[in-house]
C-alpha positions as CSV (number, residue, x, y, z in Angstrom):
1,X,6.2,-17.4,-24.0
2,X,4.6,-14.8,-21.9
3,X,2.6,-11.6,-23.5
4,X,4.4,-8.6,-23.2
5,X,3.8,-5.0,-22.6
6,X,6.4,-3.3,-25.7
7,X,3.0,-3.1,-28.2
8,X,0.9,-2.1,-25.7
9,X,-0.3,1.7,-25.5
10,X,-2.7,2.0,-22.4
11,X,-0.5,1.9,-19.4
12,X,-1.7,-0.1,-16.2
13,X,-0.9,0.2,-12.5
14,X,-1.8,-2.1,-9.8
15,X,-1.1,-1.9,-6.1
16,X,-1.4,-5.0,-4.0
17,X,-2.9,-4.4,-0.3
18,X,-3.8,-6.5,2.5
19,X,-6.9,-4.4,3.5
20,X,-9.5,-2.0,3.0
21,X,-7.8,1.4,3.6
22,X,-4.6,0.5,3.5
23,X,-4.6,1.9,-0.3
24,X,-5.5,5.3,1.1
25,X,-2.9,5.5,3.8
26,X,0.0,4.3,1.2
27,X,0.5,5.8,-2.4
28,X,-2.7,7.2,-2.6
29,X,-1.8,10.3,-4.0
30,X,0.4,8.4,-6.5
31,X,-2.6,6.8,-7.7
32,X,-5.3,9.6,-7.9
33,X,-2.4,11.3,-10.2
34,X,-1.9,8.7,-12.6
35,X,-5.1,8.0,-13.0
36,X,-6.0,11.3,-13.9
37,X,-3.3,11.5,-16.6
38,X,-5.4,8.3,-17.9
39,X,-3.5,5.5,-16.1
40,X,-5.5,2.5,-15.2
41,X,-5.1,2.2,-11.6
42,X,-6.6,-1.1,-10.0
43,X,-6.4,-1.8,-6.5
44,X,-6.0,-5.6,-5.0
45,X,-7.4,-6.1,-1.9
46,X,-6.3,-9.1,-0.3
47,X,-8.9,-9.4,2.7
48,X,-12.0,-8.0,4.2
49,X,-11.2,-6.4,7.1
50,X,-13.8,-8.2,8.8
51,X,-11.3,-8.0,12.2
52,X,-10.4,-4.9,12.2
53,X,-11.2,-2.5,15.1
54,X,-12.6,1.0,15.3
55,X,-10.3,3.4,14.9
56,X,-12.4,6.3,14.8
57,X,-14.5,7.2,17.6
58,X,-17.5,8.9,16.1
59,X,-17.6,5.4,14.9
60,X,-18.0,3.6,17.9
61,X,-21.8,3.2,18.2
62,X,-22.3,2.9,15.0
63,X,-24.3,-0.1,14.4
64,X,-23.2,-1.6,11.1
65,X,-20.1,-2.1,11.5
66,X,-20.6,-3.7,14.5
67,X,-23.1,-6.1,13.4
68,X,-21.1,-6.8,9.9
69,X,-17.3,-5.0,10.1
70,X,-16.5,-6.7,6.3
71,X,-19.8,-4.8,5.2
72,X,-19.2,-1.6,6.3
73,X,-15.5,-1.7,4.8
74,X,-16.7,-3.1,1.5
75,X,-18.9,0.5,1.3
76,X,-15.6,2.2,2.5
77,X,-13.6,0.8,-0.1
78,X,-16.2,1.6,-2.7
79,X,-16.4,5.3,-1.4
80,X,-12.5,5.7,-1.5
81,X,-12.3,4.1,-4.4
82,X,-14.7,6.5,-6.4
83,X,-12.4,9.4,-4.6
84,X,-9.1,8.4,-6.1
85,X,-10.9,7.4,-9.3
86,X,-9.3,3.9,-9.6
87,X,-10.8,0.6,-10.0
88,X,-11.0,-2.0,-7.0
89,X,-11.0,-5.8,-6.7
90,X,-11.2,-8.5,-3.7
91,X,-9.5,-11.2,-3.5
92,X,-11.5,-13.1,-1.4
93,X,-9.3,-13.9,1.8
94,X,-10.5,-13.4,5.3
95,X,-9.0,-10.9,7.7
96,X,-6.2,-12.3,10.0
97,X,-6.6,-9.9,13.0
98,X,-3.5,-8.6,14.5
99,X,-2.1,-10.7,17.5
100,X,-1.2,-9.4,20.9
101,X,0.2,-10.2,24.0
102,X,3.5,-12.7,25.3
103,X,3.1,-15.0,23.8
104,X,1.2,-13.9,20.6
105,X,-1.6,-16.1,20.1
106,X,-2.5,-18.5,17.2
107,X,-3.8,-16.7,14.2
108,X,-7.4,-17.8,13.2
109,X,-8.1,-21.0,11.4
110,X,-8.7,-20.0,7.5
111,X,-7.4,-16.7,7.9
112,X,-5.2,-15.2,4.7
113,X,-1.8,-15.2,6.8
114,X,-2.0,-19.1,7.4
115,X,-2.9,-19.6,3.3
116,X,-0.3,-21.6,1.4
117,X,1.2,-19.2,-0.4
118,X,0.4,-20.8,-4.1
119,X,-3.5,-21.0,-3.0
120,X,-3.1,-17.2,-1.5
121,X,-1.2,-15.7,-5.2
122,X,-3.6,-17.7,-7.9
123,X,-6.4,-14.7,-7.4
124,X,-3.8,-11.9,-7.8
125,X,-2.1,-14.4,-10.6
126,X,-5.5,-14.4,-12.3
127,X,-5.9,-10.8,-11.5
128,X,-2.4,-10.1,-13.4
129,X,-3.3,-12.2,-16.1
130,X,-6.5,-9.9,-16.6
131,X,-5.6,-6.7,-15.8
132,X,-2.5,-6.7,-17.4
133,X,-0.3,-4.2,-15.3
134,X,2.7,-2.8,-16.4
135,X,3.7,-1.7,-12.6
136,X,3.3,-3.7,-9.7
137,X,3.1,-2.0,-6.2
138,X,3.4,-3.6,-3.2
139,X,5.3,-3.6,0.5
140,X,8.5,-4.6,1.8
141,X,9.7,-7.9,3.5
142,X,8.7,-6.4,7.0
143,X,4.8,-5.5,5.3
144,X,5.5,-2.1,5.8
145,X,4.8,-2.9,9.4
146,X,4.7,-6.6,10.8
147,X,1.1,-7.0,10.3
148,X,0.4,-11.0,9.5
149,X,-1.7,-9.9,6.4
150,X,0.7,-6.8,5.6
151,X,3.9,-9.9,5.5
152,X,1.2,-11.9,3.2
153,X,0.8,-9.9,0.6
154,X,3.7,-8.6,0.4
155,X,4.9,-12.3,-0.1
156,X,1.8,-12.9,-2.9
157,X,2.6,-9.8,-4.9
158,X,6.4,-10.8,-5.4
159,X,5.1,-14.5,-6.3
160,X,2.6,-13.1,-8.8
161,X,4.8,-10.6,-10.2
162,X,7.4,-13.5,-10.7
163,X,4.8,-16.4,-12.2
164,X,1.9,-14.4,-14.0
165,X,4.1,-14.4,-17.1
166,X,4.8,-17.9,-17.1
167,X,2.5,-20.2,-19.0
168,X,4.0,-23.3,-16.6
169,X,2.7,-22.1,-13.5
170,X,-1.0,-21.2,-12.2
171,X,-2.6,-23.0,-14.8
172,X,-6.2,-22.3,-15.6
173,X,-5.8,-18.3,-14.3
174,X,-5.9,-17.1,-17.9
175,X,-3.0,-16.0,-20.7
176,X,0.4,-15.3,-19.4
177,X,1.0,-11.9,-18.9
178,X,4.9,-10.0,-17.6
179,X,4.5,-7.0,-15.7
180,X,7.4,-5.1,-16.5
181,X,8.2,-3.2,-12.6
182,X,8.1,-4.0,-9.0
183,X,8.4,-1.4,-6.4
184,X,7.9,-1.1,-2.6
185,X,6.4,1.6,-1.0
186,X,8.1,3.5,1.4
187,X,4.9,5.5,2.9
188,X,7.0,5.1,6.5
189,X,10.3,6.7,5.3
190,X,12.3,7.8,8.2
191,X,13.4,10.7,6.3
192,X,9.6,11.8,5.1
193,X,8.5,11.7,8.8
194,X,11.7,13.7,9.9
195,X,11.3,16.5,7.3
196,X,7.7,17.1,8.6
197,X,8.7,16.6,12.2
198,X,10.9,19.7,12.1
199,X,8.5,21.3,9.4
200,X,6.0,21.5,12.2
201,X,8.5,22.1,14.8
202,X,9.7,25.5,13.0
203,X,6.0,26.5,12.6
204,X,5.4,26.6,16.4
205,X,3.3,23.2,15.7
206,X,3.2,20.0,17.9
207,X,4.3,17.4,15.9
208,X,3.1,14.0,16.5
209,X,6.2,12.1,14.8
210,X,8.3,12.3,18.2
211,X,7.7,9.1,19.7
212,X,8.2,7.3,16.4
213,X,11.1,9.5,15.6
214,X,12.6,8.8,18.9
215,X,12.1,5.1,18.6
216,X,14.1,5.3,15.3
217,X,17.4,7.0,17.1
218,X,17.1,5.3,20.2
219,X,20.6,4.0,20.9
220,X,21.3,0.4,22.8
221,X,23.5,0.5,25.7
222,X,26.8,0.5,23.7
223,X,25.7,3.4,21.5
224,X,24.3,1.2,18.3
225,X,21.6,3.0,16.8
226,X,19.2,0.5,15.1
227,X,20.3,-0.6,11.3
228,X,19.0,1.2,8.6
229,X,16.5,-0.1,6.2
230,X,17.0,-2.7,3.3
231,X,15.5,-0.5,0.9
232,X,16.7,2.9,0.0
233,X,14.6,5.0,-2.1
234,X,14.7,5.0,-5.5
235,X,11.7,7.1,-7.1
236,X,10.1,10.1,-5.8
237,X,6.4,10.7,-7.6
238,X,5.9,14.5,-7.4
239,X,1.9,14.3,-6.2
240,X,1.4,17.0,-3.9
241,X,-1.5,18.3,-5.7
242,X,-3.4,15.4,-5.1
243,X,-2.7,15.5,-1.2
244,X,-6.4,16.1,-0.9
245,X,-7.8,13.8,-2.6
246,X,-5.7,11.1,-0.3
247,X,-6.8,12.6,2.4
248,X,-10.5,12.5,1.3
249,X,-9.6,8.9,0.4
250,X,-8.8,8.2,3.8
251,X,-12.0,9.7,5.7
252,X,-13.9,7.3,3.5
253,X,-12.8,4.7,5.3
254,X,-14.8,6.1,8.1
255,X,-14.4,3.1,10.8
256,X,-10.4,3.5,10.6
257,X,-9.4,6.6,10.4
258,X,-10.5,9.0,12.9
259,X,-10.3,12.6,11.1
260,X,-8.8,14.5,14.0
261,X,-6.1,11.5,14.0
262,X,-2.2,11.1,12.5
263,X,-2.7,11.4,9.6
264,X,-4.0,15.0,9.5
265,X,-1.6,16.2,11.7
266,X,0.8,18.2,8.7
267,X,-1.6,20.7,6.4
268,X,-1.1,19.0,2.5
269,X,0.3,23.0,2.0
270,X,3.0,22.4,4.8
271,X,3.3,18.8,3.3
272,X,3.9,20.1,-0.4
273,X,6.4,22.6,0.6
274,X,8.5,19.9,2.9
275,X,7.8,17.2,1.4
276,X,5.6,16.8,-2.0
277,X,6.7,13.6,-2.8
278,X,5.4,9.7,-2.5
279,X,8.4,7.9,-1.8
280,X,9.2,3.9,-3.5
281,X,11.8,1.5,-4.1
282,X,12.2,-0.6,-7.6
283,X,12.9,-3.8,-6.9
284,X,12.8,-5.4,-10.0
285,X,12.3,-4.1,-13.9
286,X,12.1,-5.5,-16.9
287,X,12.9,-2.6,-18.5
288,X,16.0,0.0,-18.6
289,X,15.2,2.9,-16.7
290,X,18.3,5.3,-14.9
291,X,18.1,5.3,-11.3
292,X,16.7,8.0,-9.5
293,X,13.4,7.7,-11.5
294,X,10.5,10.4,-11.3
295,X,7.6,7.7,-12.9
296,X,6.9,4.9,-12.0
297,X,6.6,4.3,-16.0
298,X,9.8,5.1,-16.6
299,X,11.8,2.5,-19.5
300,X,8.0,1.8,-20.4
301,X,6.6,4.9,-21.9
């Protein structure tokens, strides 16, 4: 029989991502929060980001990251890390890229997408079994977006939520332990991205969500607008006053995110008048807890 988190006082959080910055783009402000109410947050981070590009170009002559990418994220990571005030850990797998072209190529040899899925969950198993999280975080089927990696640890994160509490599998990765929640994030809600698309509309702004709004209504030649998504939302965490400390997060990670970019484009004032929430899904708990939830503790506390 697994541990289990009813005796247990300190409340944990841990959010499964595929790569260095992805933790600052997706439920970032969620995390700086709880961890300022005394949460522990921990971060898994399933790759190196050695093939990543440069997103940012005041970056692009730089010359560490183009003599050592994995280097220059790994100081990233530590930077955003220290911003948000969470802990961080690696989980050792290499950077898959992200194919293009018809047809796609071959994904590297060794890379964390082509891992069999037991040898790619025993770190975050063994993670699990040490950290001890009541709350697991991760992304949907589709990875959030179809990133190999993104689709990978998604996959890990629902294994290791499922097997970390039982004492037959992963042997040798430490004592059992249950995490009581699992939730998606839904950092690309259509609805989010509408609600500051007119937000900046009304304000005499240029919004940059009207391609990828577009896409999302586009209707086939019979009219069929394309299908909703799997997961509705279930839990809106009211962070807006830590909107700048995500944002901070996210110009640590210097070589991705280019500060005049995307993700800038909606003031966090605009953004917590239209919208101050970060938006998830509950897959599966352990625990009762009513649906909608405003904590991602809720049926724990």
């Amino acid at each position: 029989m697994s541990a289990s988190s009813s005796s247990d006082q300190q409340l944990r959080l841990l959010a499964v991502h595929a790569h260095p910055d992805d933790e600052s783009s997706k439920g970032a402000a969620t995390m700086a929060m709880y961890a300022s109410a005394g949460v522990e947050v921990m971060v898994a981070t399933c790759t190196d980001g050695s093939r990543g590009d440069i997103q940012n170009p005041a970056m692009e002559d730089a010359p560490h990251p183009k003599r050592d990418m994995a280097g220059a994220r790994r100081l990233e990571m530590a930077n955003a890390a220290a911003v948000l005030g969470i802990k961080q850990r690696w989980l050792g797998f290499v950077d898959s890229g992200l194919p293009e072209g018809d047809p796609l190529p071959p994904l590297p040899p060794g890379c964390f997408a082509l891992q069999p899925l037991e040898r790619a969950t025993a770190p975050l198993v063994r993670l699990v079994r040490q950290f001890r999280p009541h709350v697991i975080l991760s992304y949907d089927e589709n990875g959030g977006y179809p990133h190999p990696d993104h689709i990978m640890a998604h996959k890990v994160a629902v294994e290791a939520f499922e097997a970390a509490g039982d004492s037959e599998r992963y042997p040798g990765m430490g004592e059992p332990w249950t995490p009581d929640k699992l939730y998606y994030d839904r950092a690309f809600s259509p609805a989010r991205f509408r609600a500051l698309h007119f937000a900046l509309e009304e304000a005499g702004l240029q919004s940059p969500y009207a391609e990828r709004l577009a896409a999302w209504l586009e209707a086939d030649a019979e009219g069929h607008t394309p299908p909703a998504g799997g997961h509705e939302t279930t839990t809106q965490i009211d962070c807006g006053d830590f909107f700048e400390v995500r944002d901070d997060a996210l110009r640590a990670h210097r070589t991705q995110i280019d500060p005049l970019g995307f993700f800038f484009a909606v003031s966090p004032e605009l953004q917590r008048t239209v919208w101050p929430w970060e938006d998830y899904t509950l897959i599966k708990s352990r625990v009762g807890s009513e649906l909608p939830e405003k904590d991602l503790f809720a049926g724990i506390r």
